[in-house]
C-alpha positions in Angstrom: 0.0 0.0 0.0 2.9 2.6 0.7 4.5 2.0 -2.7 1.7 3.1 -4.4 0.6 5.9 -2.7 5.0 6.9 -2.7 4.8 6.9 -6.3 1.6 8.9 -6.5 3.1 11.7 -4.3 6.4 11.6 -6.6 4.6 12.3 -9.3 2.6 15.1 -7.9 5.8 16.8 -7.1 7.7 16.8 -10.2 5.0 18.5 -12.0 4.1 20.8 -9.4 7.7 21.3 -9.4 8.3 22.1 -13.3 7.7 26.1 -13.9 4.4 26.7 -15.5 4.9 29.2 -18.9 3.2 32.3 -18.3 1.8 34.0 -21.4 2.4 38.0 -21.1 0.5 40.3 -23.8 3.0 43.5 -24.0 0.3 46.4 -23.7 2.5 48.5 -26.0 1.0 46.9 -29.2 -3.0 46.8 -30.0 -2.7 43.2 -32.1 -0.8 40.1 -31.2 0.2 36.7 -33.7 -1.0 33.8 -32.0 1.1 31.0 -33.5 -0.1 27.3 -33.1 2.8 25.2 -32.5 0.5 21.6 -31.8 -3.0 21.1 -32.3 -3.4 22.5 -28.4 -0.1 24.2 -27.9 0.8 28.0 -29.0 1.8 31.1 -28.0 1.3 35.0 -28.4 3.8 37.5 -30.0 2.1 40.9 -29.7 4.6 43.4 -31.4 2.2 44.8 -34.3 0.8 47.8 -34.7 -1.7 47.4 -37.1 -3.8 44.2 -38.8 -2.5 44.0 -41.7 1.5 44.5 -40.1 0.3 41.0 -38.5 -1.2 39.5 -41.4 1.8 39.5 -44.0 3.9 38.1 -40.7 1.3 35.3 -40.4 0.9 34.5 -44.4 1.9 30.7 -44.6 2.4 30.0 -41.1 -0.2 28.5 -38.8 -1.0 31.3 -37.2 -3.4 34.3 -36.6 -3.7 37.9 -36.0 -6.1 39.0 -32.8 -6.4 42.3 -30.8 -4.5 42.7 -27.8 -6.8 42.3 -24.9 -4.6 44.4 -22.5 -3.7 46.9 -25.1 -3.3 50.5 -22.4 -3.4 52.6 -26.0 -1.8 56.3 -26.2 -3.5 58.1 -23.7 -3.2 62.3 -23.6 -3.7 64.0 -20.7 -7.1 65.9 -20.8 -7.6 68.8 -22.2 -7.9 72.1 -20.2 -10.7 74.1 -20.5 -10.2 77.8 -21.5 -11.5 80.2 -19.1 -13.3 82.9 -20.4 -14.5 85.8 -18.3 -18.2 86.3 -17.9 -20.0 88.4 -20.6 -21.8 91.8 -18.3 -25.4 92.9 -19.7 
C-alpha cells in the first residue's frame, strides 16, 4: 500500500515542481500573432501595430492575428478648459 501511494506523491511533485509558462500580452501593441505550435499548444507574439503588419507576418504559417486584450493605447492628458470671463449685460 505505501509503494503506491509513494509513487503517487512523486509524481505530484515533479509536476508541481516544473515552472508553468506564463503568457504576457505587452500592452504596448494593439494586435498580437498567435502562432499554433500543436494542435493544443501555442503562444502569443504581440509586437504589431496594425492588422495588416500582423497578417503578411502570419501568411503561410499556422497562425493568426487578434487584438491585444490588455492593449493600455496612447493616452493624452485631458484637455484644459479655457476660461473665459463672464459676458456683463
Amino acid at each position: 500500500m505505501r509503494i503506491p501511494v509513494l509513487a503517487i506523491l512523486a509524481v505530484a511533485t515533479v509536476s508541481a515542481a516544473s515552472p508553468a509558462r506564463a503568457q504576457t500580452y505587452d500592452p504596448k501593441y494593439p494586435v498580437c500573432l498567435q502562432i499554433y505550435q500543436g494542435f493544443t499548444d501555442y503562444y502569443f507574439e504581440c509586437a504589431y501595430t496594425s492588422l495588416p503588419q500582423c497578417q503578411m507576418s502570419a501568411s503561410g504559417r499556422a497562425a493568426q492575428c487578434v487584438n491585444n486584450p490588455y492593449y493600455t493605447g496612447t493616452r493624452k492628458p485631458p484637455r484644459q478648459r479655457e476660461r473665459r470671463p463672464r459676458r456683463e449685460y
